[in-house]
C-alpha positions as CSV (number, residue, x, y, z in Angstrom):
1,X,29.2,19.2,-27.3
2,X,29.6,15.5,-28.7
3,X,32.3,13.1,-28.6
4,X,35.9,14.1,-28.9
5,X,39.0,12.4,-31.0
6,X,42.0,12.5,-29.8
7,X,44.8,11.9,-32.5
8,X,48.7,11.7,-30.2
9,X,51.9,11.1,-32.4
10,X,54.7,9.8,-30.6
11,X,58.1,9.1,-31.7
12,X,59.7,6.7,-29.3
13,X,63.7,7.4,-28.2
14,X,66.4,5.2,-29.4
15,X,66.7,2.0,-27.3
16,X,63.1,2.9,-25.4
17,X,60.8,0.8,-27.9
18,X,60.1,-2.5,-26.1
19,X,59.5,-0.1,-22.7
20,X,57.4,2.4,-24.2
21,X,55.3,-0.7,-26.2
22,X,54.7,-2.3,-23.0
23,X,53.6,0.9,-21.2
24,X,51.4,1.5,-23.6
25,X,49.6,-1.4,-23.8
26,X,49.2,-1.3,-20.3
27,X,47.8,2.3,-21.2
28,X,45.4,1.1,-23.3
29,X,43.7,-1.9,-21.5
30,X,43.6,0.5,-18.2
31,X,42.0,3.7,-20.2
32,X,39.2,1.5,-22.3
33,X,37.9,0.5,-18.0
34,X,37.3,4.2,-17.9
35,X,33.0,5.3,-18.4
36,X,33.8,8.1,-20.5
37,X,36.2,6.3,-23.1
38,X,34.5,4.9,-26.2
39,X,37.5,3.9,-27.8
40,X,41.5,3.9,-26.8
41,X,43.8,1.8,-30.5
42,X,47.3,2.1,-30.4
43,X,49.0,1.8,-34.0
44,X,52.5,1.3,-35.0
45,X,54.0,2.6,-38.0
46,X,54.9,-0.4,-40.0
47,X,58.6,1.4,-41.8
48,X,59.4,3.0,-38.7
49,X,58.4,1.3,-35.3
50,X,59.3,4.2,-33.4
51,X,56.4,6.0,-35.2
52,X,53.1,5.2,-33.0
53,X,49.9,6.9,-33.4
54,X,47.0,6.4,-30.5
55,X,43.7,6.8,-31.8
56,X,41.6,7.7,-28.6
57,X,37.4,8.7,-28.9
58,X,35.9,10.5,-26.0
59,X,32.0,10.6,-24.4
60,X,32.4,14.2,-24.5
61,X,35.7,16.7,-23.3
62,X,34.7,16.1,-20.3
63,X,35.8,12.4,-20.1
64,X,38.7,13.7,-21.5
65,X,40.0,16.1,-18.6
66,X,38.6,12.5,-16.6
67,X,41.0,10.6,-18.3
68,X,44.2,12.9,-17.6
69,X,43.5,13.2,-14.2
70,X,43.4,9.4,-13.6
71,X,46.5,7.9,-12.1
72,X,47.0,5.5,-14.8
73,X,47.6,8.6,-17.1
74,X,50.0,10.6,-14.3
75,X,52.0,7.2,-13.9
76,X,52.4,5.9,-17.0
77,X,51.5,8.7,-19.5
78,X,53.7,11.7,-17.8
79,X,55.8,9.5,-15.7
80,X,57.2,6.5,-17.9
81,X,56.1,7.7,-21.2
82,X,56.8,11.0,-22.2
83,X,60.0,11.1,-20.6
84,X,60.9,8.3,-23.4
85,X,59.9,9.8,-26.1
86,X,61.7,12.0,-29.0
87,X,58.7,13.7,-29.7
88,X,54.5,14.1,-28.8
89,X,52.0,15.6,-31.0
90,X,48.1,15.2,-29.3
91,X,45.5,17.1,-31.6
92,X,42.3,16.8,-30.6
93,X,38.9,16.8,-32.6
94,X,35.4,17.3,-32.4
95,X,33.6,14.0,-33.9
96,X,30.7,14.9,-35.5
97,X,28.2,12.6,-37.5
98,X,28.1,13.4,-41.3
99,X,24.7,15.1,-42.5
């Protein structure tokens, strides 16, 4: 198998932006150290900041199930994230080359 895109939808809580922002940021820059992550963007919905998308492109699904066992990802994912959030949506995709 080939690399992997992961598309996760969050809609942050009332009163949680500036948290969840700064947690995710802090996501980010601790997630592109890891060897099996070719890409980790965070995007914020420009009508609706509580609309964020993170666009995230794995080595293979492998570095995936890496990533979610890191303790970045327990700490600040499960543990100062998600409980701040309205809603989570993570779809994931194989990426595959055109032709």
């Amino acid at each position: 198998m080939g690399e992997l895109q992961v598309i996760a939808r969050y809609t942050i809580a009332d009163n949680a932006h500036d948290d969840v922002m700064a947690l995710l940021s802090e996501l980010a820059e601790a997630s592109r150290t890891e060897p099996g992550t070719l890409s980790f963007v965070v995007y914020q919905r420009p009508d609706d900041p509580r609309e964020v998308v993170l666009l995230e492109r794995y080595a293979s699904r492998e570095a995936l199930a890496a990533h979610r066992e890191t303790p970045h990802f327990a700490r600040l994912v499960l543990g100062e994230i998600v409980p701040r959030l309205e809603s989570r949506v993570v779809e994931l995709f194989d990426a595959t080359s055109p032709g």
